[in-house]
C-alpha positions as CSV (number, residue, x, y, z in Angstrom):
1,X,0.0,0.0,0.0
2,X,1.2,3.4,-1.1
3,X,0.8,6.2,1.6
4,X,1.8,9.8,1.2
5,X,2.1,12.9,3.7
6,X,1.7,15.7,1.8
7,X,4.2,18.0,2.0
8,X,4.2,22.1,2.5
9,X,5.3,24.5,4.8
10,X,2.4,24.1,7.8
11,X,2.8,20.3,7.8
12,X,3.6,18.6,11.5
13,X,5.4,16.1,9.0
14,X,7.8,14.4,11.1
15,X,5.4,13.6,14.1
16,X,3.3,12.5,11.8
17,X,6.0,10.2,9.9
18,X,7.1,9.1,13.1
19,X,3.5,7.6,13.9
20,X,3.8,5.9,10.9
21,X,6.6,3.9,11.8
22,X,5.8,3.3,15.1
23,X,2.9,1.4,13.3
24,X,5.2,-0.3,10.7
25,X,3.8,1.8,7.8
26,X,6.0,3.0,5.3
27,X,4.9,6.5,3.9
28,X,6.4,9.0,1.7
29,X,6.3,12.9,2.3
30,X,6.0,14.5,-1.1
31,X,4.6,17.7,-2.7
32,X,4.7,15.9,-5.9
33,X,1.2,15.7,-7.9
34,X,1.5,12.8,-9.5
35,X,2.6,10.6,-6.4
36,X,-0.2,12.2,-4.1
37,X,-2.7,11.1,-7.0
38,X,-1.0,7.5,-7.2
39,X,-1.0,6.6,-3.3
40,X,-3.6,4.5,-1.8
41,X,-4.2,6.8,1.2
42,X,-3.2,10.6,2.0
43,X,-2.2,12.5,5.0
44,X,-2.7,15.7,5.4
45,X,-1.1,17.3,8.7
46,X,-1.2,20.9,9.3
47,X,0.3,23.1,12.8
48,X,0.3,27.1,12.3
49,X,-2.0,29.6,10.9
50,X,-4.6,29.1,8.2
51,X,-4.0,31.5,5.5
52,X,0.2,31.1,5.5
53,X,-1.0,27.4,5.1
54,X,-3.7,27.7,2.7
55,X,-1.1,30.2,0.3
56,X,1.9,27.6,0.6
57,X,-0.8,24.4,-0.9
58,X,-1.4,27.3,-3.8
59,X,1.6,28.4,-4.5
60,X,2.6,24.7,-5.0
61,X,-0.5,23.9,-6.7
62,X,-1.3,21.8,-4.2
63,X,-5.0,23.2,-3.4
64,X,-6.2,21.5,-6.9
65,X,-4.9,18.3,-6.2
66,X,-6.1,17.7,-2.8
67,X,-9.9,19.0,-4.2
68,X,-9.2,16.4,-7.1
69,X,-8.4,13.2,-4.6
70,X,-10.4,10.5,-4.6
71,X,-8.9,8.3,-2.3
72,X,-9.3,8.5,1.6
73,X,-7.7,11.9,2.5
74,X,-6.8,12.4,6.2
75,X,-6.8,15.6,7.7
76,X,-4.8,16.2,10.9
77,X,-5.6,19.5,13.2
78,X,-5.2,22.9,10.2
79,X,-5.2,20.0,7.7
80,X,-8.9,19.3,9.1
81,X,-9.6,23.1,8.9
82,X,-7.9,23.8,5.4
83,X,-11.0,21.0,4.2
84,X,-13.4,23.2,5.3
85,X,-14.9,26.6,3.6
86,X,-13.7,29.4,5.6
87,X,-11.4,29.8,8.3
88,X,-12.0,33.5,11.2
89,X,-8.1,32.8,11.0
90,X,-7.3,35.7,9.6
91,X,-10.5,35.3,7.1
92,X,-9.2,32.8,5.0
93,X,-10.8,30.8,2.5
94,X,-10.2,27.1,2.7
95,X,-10.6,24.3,0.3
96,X,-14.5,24.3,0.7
97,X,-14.3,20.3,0.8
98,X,-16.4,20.4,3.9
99,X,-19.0,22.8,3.7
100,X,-18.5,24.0,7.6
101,X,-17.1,27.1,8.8
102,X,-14.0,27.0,11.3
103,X,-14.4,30.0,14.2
104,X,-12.2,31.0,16.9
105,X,-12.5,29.6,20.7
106,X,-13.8,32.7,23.0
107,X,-12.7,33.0,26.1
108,X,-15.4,32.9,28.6
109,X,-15.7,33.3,32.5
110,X,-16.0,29.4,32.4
111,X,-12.1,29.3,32.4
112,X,-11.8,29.0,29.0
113,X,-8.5,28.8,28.1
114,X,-7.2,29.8,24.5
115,X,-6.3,27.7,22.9
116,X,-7.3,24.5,24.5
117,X,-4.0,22.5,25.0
118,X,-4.2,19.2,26.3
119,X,-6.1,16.3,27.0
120,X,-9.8,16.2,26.2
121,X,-12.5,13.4,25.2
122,X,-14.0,12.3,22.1
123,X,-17.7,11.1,22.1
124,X,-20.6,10.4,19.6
125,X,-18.4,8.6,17.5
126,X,-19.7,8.0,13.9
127,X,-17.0,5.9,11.5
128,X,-14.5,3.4,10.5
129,X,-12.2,5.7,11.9
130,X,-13.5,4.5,14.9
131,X,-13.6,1.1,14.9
132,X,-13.1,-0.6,18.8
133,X,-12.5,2.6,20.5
134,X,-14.4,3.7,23.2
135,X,-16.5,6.5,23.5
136,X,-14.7,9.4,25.9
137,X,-11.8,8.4,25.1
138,X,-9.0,11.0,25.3
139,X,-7.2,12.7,22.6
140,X,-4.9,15.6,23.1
141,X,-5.5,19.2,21.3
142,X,-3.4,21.9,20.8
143,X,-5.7,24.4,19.1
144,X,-7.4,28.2,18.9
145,X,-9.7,27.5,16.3
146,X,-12.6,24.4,15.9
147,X,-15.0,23.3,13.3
148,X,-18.5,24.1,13.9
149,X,-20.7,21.0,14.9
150,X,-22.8,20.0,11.6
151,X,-24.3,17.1,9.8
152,X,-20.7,16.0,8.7
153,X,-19.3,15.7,12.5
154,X,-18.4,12.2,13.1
155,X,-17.4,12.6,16.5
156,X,-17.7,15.5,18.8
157,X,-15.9,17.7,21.8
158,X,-16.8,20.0,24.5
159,X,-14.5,23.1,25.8
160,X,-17.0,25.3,26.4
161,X,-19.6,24.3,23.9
162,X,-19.8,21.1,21.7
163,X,-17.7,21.4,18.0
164,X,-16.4,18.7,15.5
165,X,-13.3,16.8,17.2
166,X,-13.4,15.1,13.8
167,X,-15.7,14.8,10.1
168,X,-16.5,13.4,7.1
169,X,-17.5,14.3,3.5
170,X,-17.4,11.3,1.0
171,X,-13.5,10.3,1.0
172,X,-12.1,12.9,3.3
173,X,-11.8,12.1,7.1
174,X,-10.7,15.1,9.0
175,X,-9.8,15.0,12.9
176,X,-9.3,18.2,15.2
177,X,-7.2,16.5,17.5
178,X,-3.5,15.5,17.0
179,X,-3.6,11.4,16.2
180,X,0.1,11.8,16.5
181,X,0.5,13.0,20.0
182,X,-2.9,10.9,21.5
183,X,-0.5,7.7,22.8
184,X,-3.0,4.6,22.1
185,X,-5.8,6.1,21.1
186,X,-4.2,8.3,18.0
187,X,-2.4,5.2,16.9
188,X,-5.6,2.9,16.4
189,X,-7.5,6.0,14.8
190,X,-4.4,6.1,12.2
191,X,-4.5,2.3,12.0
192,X,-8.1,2.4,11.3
193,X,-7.6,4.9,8.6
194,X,-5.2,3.2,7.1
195,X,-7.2,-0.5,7.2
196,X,-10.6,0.3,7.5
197,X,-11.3,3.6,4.6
């Protein structure tokens, strides 16, 4: 099986190619078009701010070709955010893969802390992606900015109100949370993605 990362200048790339081995998956981080289209699976990290991201996946053509994709696509933190239509980061417009808009945390009086760093739980969960894990189980974030709760959430998150920890439109899976960095639990979810989309 052929997996790429996709590679540009917001991608958590080497956490994310480290989870790979630790799973005994050989993937290749490329920017190149025609082995993104060829793989059997993609990846799609993203750390950083939207718009810098969003103009480095144009400037390398990139945008297209993830719209294009039609093999599972996996979305990891910005990468989940970058799927959807429009970002309050700095008003950027995304890929508009997911129709869903992506707003900013507020902090409240309910010590809201932003961003939300840490451990939280998952619950509600929807997909393959899922497969044998547990509802409440914990995933760690490290995020300002969420997806709004919609018809395409496929499991949810409270920190201060409810929003997408992760969705799903047709072959693109995207997740809020850092698969990487959530021990057990982020390791089965990449597993599952790998095996079970």
């Amino acid at each position: 099986m052929r997996i790429a990362i996709i590679k540009y200048n917001a991608g958590n790339i080497q956490s994310v190619l480290y989870a790979m081995e630790r799973l005994g998956v050989e993937a290749e981080v490329t920017d190149d078009a025609e082995k993104i289209n060829a793989a059997d699976k993609v990846l799609f990290p993203g750390v950083g701010e939207a718009s810098s991201a969003m103009q480095s996946l144009i400037e390398n053509n990139l945008d297209q070709v993830i719209k294009d994709l039609k093999q599972p696509v996996f979305g990891i933190c910005v990468g989940m955010q970058l799927l959807c239509n429009q970002s309050e980061e700095n008003d950027t417009k995304c890929l508009g893969i997911v129709p869903v808009e992506v707003k900013k945390f507020k902090s409240t009086q309910q010590v809201i802390k932003v961003p939300q760093i840490g451990w939280n739980n998952i619950y509600n969960l929807k997909s393959e992606l899922f497969k044998d894990i547990e509802d409440k189980s914990f995933i760690y974030n490290v995020h300002s900015y969420y997806a709004a709760d919609s018809e395409y959430t496929i499991a949810t998150c409270n920190y201060g109100i409810e929003y997408a920890a992760a969705v799903k439109k047709d072959n693109f899976y995207g997740v809020q949370f850092h698969t990487e960095k959530s021990a057990v639990i982020g390791d089965k979810i990449l597993r599952n993605f790998i095996e079970n989309t």
